[in-house]
N, C-alpha and C positions, 0 to 999 in steps of 0.2 A: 761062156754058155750059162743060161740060167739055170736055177735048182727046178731040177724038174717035179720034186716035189710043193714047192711052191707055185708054179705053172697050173700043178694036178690040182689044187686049192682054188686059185683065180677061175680054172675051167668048170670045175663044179658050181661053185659059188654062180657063176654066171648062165650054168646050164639049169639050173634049177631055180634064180630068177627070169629065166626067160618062159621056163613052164607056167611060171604064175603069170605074169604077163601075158602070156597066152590067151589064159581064164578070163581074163577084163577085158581082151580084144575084142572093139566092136561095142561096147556096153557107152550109155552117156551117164551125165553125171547121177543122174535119177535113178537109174537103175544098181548106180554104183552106191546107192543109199540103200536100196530095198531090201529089208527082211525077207528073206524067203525061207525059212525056217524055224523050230522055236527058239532057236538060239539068235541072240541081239547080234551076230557075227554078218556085218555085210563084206562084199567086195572091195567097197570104199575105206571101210573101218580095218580091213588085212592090210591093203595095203599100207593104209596109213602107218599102224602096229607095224609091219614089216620094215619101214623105212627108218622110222622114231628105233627100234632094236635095232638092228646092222648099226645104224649112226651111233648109237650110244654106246656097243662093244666096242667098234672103234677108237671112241674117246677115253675108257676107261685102256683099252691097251695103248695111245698113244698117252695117256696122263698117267697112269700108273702110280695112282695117289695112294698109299697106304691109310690115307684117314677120311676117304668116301662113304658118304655114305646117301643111299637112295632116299629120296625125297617122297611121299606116296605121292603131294599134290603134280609130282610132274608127270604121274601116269593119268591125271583126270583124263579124260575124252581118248584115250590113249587106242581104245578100236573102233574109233568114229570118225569118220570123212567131215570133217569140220562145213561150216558154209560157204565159206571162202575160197573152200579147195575144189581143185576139178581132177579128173582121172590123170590130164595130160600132163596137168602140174604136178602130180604127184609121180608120174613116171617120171617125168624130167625129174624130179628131185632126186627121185631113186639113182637115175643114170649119176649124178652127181658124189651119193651116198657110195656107188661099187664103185665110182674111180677114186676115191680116198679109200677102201678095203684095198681094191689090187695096188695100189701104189705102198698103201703102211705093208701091206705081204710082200711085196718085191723090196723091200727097204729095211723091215723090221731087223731087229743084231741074228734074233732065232729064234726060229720055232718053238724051240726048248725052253725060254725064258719065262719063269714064273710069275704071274703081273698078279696084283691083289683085286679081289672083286671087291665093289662098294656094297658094305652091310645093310641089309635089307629087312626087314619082319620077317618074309620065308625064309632069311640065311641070316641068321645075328650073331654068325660067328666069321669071322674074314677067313675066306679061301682064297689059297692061289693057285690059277689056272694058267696052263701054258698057253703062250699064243696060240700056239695049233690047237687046242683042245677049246678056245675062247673062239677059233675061227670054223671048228666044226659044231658048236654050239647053235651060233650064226646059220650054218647051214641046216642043223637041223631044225630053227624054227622055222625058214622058209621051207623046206620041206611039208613038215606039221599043218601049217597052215593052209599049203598048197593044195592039201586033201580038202580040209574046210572050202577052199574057197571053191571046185569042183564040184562040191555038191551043191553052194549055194548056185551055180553060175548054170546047172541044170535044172535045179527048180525053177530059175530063174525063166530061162527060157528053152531049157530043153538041149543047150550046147555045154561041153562040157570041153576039157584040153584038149581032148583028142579031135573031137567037132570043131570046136573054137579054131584049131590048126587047118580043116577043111576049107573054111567059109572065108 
């Protein structure tokens, strides 16, 4: 039988990427570039942000280097839908990014296991976060974001998650 607390992990994680997924249903690539706020935060640029983060927790709990440390250049463009990218390839990538999360949860030793964060400018001192607490991390910034992306996805056109689910 599996841990049904890790189950409880994979279901959220996945309930709460599919609310943001929601938000972009139905949007083309143009619209997933549009400012519709004073904030530079588009649809395009979350999600991107939201795939580049999950990907990158993941790697710092499957490496678990004690001597990482974060690069700033690798956050350039890091909430911008690039030109190259489209919405549909950035959901397929995501779909890619949750089956490496639920496979390292269904597999990790434990929850419990203290893995070192990579020293950062905001954190320049090394913390360690347990897998579970690096994996609610993860959820909380899709979460966070999920709000952002609701409002832009109304100015945008007046649909928001709850609409966006209607249509």
């Amino acid at each position: 039988m599996a841990d049904q607390e890790r189950e409880d992990l994979i279901s959220m994680l996945a309930a709460q990427r599919a609310l943001f997924q929601i938000t972009v249903r139905g949007i083309d690539d143009q619209q997933a570039r549009q400012r519709t706020t004073a904030s530079e935060l588009t649809l395009g640029g979350l999600l991107h942000h939201l795939i580049s983060c999950e990907g990158h927790w993941v790697t710092v709990l499957i490496e678990r280097d004690e001597n990482a440390v974060v690069e700033l250049s690798q956050f350039e463009g890091e909430y911008r839908m690039a030109d190259g990218e489209t919405v549909a390839g950035l959901l397929a990538e995501w779909d890619k990014v949750a089956a490496a999360t639920t496979e390292l949860i269904r597999t990790v030793d434990s929850l419990d296991t203290s893995v070192p964060t990579p020293l950062a400018p905001w954190s320049p001192e090394r913390e360690w976060w347990t897998v579970r607490y690096t994996l609610l991390h993860i959820l909380r910034e899709i979460s966070h974001h999920s709000g952002h992306a609701d409002i832009i996805r109304e100015e945008l056109d007046g649909a928001n998650t709850t609409l966006a689910q209607i249509s």
